[in-house]
C-alpha angles and dihedrals in degrees: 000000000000115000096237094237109079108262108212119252115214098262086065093052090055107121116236092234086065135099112298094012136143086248106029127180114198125166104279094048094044079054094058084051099055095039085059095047084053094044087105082049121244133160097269146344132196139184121226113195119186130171094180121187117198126175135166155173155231140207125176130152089008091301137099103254100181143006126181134173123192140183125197121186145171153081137292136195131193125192112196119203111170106303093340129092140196128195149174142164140184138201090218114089099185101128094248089057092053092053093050094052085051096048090044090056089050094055079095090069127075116180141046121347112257122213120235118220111262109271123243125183109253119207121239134208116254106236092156115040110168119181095200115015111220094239088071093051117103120267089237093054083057096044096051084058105059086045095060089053090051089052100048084043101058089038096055093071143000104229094053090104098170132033129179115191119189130183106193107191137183144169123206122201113187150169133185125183116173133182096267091073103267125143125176147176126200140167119199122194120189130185130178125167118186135183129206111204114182116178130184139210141162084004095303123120125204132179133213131178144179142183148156144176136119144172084348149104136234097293085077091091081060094073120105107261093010104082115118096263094044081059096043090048097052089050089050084051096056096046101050082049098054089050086071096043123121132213112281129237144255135235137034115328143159118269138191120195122216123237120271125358077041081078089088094077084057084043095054109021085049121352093067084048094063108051113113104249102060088054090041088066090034097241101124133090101240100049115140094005107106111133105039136084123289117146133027110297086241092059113093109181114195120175099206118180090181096081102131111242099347111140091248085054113124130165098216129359116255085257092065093252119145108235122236131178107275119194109205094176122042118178087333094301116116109250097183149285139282126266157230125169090264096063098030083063092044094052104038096245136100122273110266094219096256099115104125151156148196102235141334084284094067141082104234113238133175118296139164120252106186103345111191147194103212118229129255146198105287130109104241095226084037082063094052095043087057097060113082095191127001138096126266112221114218114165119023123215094202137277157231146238147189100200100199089056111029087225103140143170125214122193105207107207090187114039128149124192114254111215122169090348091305131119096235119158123004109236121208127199083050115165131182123206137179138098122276104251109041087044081053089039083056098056105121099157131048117187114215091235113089116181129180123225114260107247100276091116132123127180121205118185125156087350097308125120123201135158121259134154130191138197141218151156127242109291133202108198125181129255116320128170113269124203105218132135105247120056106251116276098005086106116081119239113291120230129264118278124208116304083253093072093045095097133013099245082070091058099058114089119239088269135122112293087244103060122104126179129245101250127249136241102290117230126235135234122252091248094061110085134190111243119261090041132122095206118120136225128258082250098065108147098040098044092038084057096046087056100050093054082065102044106260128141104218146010117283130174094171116089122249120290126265089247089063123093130269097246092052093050118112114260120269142176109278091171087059098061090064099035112031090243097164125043140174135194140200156173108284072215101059126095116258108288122211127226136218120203091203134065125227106270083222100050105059091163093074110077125246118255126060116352124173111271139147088264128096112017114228130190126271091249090068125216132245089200130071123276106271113248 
C-alpha cells in the first residue's frame, strides 16, 4: 500500500548542483570558482556544496505526535591566508551568486591572483551503500515501526505506563572541489531510531531507553537483535532496573566500563584533546607532547572513519581528503593528532581526513569520526571479579570536558555496585570525575571484547553538530572520584539482586556483540537542585556556612541569575567562547539535559566550567560550546 502523500523517489531527491542539473557544477566550472575567489591572492580556496534532506518522527501514547520533513541547500567558499579565513556561502546557485559568495570569501586575501590547479573528479570508497534510503520509504512503513516498538514495549511489563518512540532520518548529497585540484561526490544517508520506556511502582518513576542506527536504511531492523521490539525491550529493561536502584556513593572507588556506548569517556576526556586545532593554538592539554607517555601502556586510541556503515562513517572529509585510520594512542605513547588542512600545514604533515562541518554554512575543523579503544587480553566477567568494591558503568548519559585541562564529568544513566566481584545493587545519581589522562594513565584491565556504540551519537564542538560513534572493551580503570549521595562505604551490603545481575555478561541483551544502547536520562544527585527551590543540597551546613561568610542568606548551588550584574556573575571559561575549550558530548537518544556554569564551593574536586544541572536547557543533540549568553 502506497501512503497517499507522495513520498519522494531518488531522482527527486537529486540536488540541482549535480550531473545533468539545471545548475551544475562540474569541474571546470568548480575551477573558474575557485580562480575568482583567489583573484586578491591567498594560500588556498574551496567550494562545499550540500543539498541535505532530514525527516523524523514521533510516537507518544500509541499516536504519532509529530512529523517534520526539511531541506537545506546551498554553497560555501573558504579563502585561506596563513592562519586566517575567510568564508561565505550563499542558497542561491545562479552563477552570479555564486560569484559574489566567492569574491566575498576572498575579501581575506590582499595581493596577486593565484591560479588553482585544474580540477579533476577523484573516485571514493563506498563505506555506506544503501540500496533504499529510508527518506524515500513510505510514512506508513515508518509509522508501523514505532508502533511495534510501542507495542513490545507495553507488553514487556506491567508496570511500563508511558513510551515515546522516535526514526530521525536524513540524505546528504555533496560536492567539494578545492585549489589543489580535488573534486568529489558524495551521498551520505543516516538513520537513527530511539525508544524511551518509564515505568513506575510503589510511587516511584524510572526511565530506560535504547536506539541505534547509523549511515543505513531501513534493512537495518533486519538485523538480528535490532529489530523495534529488541530495542523496546532493552529500554523497558533499564527502567524496571533503575526502580530498584539506591543512592550512589561518594569518593574514590574502583570502576569498570562496560564495552561499547562507555568510549565517550575516550571521545571527550581525550579524543576532543587531540584534534589539530586546539594544539595548533596550543590550548590543549596535550600539546607538544607526542612522543611521550600519556596514557597506560595497555591503552591503543585509533580515530577510523572507514567503518562500513557506522554512523561516524564518511568517504572523504568536507575539505575533499581522502580518510585514512589514524591512531592517535599507541601503547599508551601519543602518536599524534587529527587533522584539517589548517593544522596539517602548521605542523608539516598530511591532513588526516577529519576536516568536517556541520552544513554548507560552516568552516570545516577538525572533528572525530569513530574514534576506538582497542581491545586487550582480559576475560570481561575475569575484570569485574577482580574488583572487591566500585561501580561498573554500564550506560553513559554524556560528558564534559575542559580541554586545556583534561578535567571532565561524566553523568552514568545505567550503574550497578560492584561488591566482592559481584553486580549487586544498581546505583543512580552516579557521577565520574577525573581528568582524561591520568584516568587513561590508571587502565589496568582490557577486556577482549571491543563494541561499538550503536549510532545514537552526536558531537558538538564551537557551535557545530556532527555524527560520530566510538567503541571499547570493558575497562577497569583505577580509582577515580565518584558523585553519590552516600560517602563510599558508609552503606551496608546490599542485598543480593536476581542471579541475572550477578555478572555483566547477564546484563547484555541477546543481541549482536556489537550492539550498544542509546543512554537514558541520567539522574541527578541529591545535591543538584532545580532554580527557584528552597531545597536544600546533601551538603547543608558547610555550604550554609560558606555562604554566610559572604553575606548570603541561603544555600545556593545555582549560579546568579541573568538579571544580575555582570560583576556579580559566577566565574566561567572565557577562553572557551573563542576556542571551544570546553566541549560535551551525548546520546542523540537521550532527553534534553540541563547545564550549570558553576561548580559546587564544597566540592573542589569537580572542575570549574559547565557541569549537568537542572539550568539552562540545551537541545538533545548536545553542544560541545559553551551556552550562548
Amino acid at each position: 500500500m502506497t501512503h497517499p502523500i507522495a513520498t519522494p523517489s531518488l531522482d527527486a531527491l537529486r540536488a540541482p548542483f549535480a550531473a545533468g542539473q539545471p545548475y551544475e557544477l562540474d569541474p571546470e566550472r568548480c575551477r573558474k570558482l575557485l580562480a575568482i575567489a583567489l583573484r586578491r591572492g591567498g594560500d588556498s580556496a574551496d567550494l562545499f556544496a550540500e543539498l541535505a534532506t532530514s525527516g523524523s518522527m514521533g510516537l507518544e501514547e500509541g499516536i504519532v505526535k509529530s512529523a517534520s520533513r526539511g531541506v537545506s541547500l546551498g554553497v560555501g567558499f573558504r579563502v585561506r591566508r596563513g592562519d586566517a579565513a575567510g568564508y561565505a556561502y550563499t542558497e542561491d546557485l545562479a552563477w552570479e551568486a555564486l560569484v559574489r559568495a566567492a569574491e566575498t570569501a576572498a575579501e581575506i586575501a590582499s595581493g596577486g591572483p593565484v591560479d588553482p590547479v585544474a580540477v579533476s573528479e577523484r573516485s571514493l570508497p563506498s563505506r555506506y551503500a544503501v540500496p533504499t534510503p529510508s527518506i524515500v520509504t513510505p510514512g506508513l512503513a515508518k509509522r508501523e515501526l514505532l508502533s511495534r516498538a510501542d507495542r513490545a514495549a507495553r507488553a514487556a511489563d506491567p508496570r511500563v505506563d508511558r513510551v515515546e518512540a522516535s526514526l530521525v532520518e536524513s540524505y546528504r548529497e555533496l560536492l567539494i572541489a578545492n585549489s589543489d585540484g580535488w573534486f568529489a561526490r558524495d551521498v551520505q544517508p543516516m538513520l537513527r531510531f530511539g525508544v524511551r520506556a518509564l515505568a513506575t511502582h510503589n510511587g516511584r518513576r524510572e526511565s530506560g531507553s535504547s536506539g541505534g542506527g547509523g549511515r543505513v536504511g531501513l534493512e537495518y531492523f533486519a538485523r538480528p537483535g535490532k529489530s523495534p521490539e529488541d530495542h523496546a525491550r532493552e529500554a523497558v529493561r533499564m527502567a524496571v532496573a533503575m526502580l530498584d536502584a539506591r543512592e550512589a556513593p561518594a569518593g574514590e572507588m574502583e570502576v569498570v566500563l562496560a564495552p561499547g556506548d562507555s568510549a565517550v569517556l575516550v571521545h571527550e576526556a581525550v579524543g576532543h584533546g587531540l584534534e589539530g586545532d586546539f594544539n595548533r593554538k596550543g590550548t590543549s592539554n596535550y600539546t607538544g607532547r607526542v612522543g611521550q607517555s600519556v596514557a597506560s601502556n595497555l591503552c591503543t586510541v585509533v580515530d577510523n572513519a572507514d567503518v562500513e556503515g557506522s554512523r561516524g562513517a564518511i568517504n572523504v572529509d568536507d575539505e575533499g581528503n581522502l580518510t585514512r585510520p589514524n591512531t592517535l594512542i599507541e601503547n599508551g605513547v601519543l602518536a599524534g593528532y587529527m587533522h584539517d588542512s589548517l593544522s596539517a600545514k602548521h605542523f608539516g604533515v598530511k591532513p588526516t581526513g577529519n576536516g568536517r562541518r556541520e552544513s554548507f554554512r560552516c568552516a570545516p575543523m577538525p572533528r572525530m569520526t569513530n574514534t576506538v579503544l582497542l581491545a586487550g587480553q582480559d576475560d570481561p566477567d575475569e575484570i569485574v571479579r577482580s574488583v572487591k568494591r566500585g561501580v561498573y558503568a554500564r550506560r553513559f548519559g554524556g560528558g564534559q570536558v575542559d580541554i586545556a585541562s583534561g578535567d571532565f564529568v561524566f553523568a552514568l544513566a545505567e550503574a550497578y555496585l560492584i561488591e566482592d566481584g559481584v553486580l549487586t545493587a544498581p546505583l543512580k545519581g552516579v557521577n565520574l570525575i577525573g581528568n582524561g589522562p591520568e584516568a587513561l594513565g590508571k587502565v589496568t584491565m582490557l577486556g577482549n571484547d571491543l563494541t561499538l556504540s550503536d549510532g545514537i551519537w552526536t558531537c558538538g564542538k564551537d557551535g557545530q553538530s556532527v555524527p560520530v560513534n566510538q567503541g571499547s572493551p570493558t575497562i577497569r580503570v583505577g580509582p577515580m572520584t565518584g558523585g553519590g549521595a552516600q560517602l563510599a562505604g558508609a552503606a551496608g551490603r546490599a542485598a543480593c539482586p536476581p542471579r541475572s545481575l550477578q555478572s555483566p555478561s547477564s546484563l547484555r541483551s541477546p543481541r549482536a556483540s556489537s550492539r550498544s544502547s542509546s543512554s537514558a536520562a541520567p539522574a541527578r544527585p541529591r545535591w543538584w537542585r532545580a532554580p527557584g527551590r528552597t531545597s536544600r543540597c546533601g551538603c547543608t551546613r558547610e555550604r550554609s556556612s560558606w555562604w554566610r561568610r559572604r553575606g548570603r542568606a541561603r544555600s545556593r548551588c545555582a549560579p546568579p541569575r541573568a538579571s544580575r550584574s555582570p560583576a556579580r556573575a559566577p566565574p566561567t571559561s572565557r577562553a572557551a567562547a573563542s576556542s571551544a575549550s570546553s566541549a560535551t558530548c551525548s546520546s542523540s537518544a537521550t532527553s534534553p539535559r540541563k547545564i550549570r556554569t558553576r561548580a559546587c564551593p564544597i566540592h573542589p574536586s569537580l572542575p570549574r566550567g559547565r557541569i549537568p544541572s537542572s539550568r539552562s536547557t540545551i537541545p538533545r543533540a548536545a553542544r560541545c560550546a559553551p551556552p550562548r549568553r
